[in-house]
FIKOLZA-1660 file (N, C-alpha, C; in steps of 0.1 Angstrom, whole numbers, plus 5000, padded with zeros to 4 digits):
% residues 51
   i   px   py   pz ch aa at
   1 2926 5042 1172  A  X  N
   1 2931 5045 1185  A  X CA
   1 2946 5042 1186  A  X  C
   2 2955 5033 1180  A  X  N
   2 2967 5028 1181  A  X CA
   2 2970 5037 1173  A  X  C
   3 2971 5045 1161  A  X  N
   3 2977 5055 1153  A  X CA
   3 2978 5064 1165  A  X  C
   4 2961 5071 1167  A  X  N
   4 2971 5084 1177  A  X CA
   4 2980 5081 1191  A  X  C
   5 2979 5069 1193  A  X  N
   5 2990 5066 1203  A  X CA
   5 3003 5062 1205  A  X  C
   6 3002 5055 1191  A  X  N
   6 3017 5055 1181  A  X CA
   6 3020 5070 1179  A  X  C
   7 3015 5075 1173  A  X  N
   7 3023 5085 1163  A  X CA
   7 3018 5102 1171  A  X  C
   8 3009 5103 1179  A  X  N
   8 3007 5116 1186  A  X CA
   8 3010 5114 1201  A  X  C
   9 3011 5108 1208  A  X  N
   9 3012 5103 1218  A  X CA
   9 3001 5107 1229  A  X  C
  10 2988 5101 1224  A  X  N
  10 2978 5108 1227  A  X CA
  10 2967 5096 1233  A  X  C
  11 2965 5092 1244  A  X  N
  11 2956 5080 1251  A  X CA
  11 2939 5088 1251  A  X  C
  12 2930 5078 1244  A  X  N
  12 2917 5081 1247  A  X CA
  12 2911 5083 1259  A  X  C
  13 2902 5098 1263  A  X  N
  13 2898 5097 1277  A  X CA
  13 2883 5086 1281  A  X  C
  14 2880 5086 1292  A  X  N
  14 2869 5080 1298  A  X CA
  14 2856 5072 1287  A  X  C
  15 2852 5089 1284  A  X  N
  15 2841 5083 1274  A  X CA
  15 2846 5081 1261  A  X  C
  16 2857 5082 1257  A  X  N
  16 2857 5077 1246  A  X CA
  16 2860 5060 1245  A  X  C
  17 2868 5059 1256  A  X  N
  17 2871 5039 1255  A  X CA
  17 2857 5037 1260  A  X  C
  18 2848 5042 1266  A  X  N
  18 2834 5036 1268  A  X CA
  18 2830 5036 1253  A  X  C
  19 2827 5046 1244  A  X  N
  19 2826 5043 1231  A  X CA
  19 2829 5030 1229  A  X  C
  20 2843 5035 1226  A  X  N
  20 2847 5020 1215  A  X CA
  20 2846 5006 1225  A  X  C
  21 2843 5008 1235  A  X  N
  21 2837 4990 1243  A  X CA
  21 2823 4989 1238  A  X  C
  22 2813 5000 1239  A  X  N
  22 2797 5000 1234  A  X CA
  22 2797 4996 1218  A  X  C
  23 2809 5001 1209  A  X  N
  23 2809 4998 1196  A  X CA
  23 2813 4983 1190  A  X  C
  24 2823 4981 1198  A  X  N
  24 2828 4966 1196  A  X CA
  24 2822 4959 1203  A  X  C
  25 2816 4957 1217  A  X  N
  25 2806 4946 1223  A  X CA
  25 2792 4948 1217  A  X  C
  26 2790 4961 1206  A  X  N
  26 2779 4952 1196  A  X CA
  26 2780 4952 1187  A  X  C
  27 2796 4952 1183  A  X  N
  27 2794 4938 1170  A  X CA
  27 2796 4924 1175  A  X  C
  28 2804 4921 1188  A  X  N
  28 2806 4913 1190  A  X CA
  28 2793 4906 1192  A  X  C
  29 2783 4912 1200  A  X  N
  29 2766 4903 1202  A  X CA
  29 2764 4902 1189  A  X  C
  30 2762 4914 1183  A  X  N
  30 2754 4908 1163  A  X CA
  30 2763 4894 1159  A  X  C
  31 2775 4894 1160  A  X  N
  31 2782 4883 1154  A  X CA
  31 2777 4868 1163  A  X  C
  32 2779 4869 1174  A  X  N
  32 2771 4862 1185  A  X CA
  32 2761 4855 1179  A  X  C
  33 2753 4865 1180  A  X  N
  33 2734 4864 1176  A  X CA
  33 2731 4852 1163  A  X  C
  34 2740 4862 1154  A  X  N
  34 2743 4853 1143  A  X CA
  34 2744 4837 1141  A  X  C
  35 2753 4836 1149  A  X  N
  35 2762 4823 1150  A  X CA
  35 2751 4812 1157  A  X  C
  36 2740 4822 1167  A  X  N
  36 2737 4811 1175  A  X CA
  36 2723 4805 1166  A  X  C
  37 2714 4819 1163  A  X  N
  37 2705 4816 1153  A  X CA
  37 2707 4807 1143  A  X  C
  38 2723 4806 1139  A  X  N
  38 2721 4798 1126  A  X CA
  38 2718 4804 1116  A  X  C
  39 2718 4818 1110  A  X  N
  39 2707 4820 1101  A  X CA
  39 2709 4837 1098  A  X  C
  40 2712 4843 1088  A  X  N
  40 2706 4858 1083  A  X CA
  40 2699 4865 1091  A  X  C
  41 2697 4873 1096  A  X  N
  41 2684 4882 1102  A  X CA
  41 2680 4885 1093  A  X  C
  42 2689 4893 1080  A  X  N
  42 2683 4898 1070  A  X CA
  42 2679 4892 1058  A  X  C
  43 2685 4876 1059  A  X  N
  43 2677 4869 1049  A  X CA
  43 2665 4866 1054  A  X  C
  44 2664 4864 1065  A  X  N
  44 2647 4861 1072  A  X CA
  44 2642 4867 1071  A  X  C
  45 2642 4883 1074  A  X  N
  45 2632 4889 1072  A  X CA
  45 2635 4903 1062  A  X  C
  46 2630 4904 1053  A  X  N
  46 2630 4909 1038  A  X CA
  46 2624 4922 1040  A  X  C
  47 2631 4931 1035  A  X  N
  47 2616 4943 1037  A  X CA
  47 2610 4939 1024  A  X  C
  48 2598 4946 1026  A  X  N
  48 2588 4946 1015  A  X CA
  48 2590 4955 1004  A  X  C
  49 2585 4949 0990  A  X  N
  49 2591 4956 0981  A  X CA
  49 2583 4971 0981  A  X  C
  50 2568 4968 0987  A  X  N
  50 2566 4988 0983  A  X CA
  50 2571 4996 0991  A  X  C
  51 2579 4991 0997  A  X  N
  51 2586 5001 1009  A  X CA
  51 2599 5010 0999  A  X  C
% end
């Protein structure tokens, strides 16, 4: 987003900054989640190997 507004002089419309708030407030929850659990989601739970 800061390149094309640097260098094209071009501001994202409506839905796209809704995007990138939907994309970054969920990494920000997974990182969250993480932190509070204490703990891997994905070391907890393993898929199975015949899968």
């Amino acid at each position: 987003m800061l390149w094309g507004v640097i260098v094209f002089d071009e501001w994202p419309d409506a839905i796209a900054l809704f995007g990138i708030g939907l994309i970054f407030g969920s990494g920000l929850y997974a990182f969250w989640r993480e932190n509070v659990r204490g703990a891997n989601i994905a070391v907890d739970h393993p898929v199975p190997r015949n899968r």
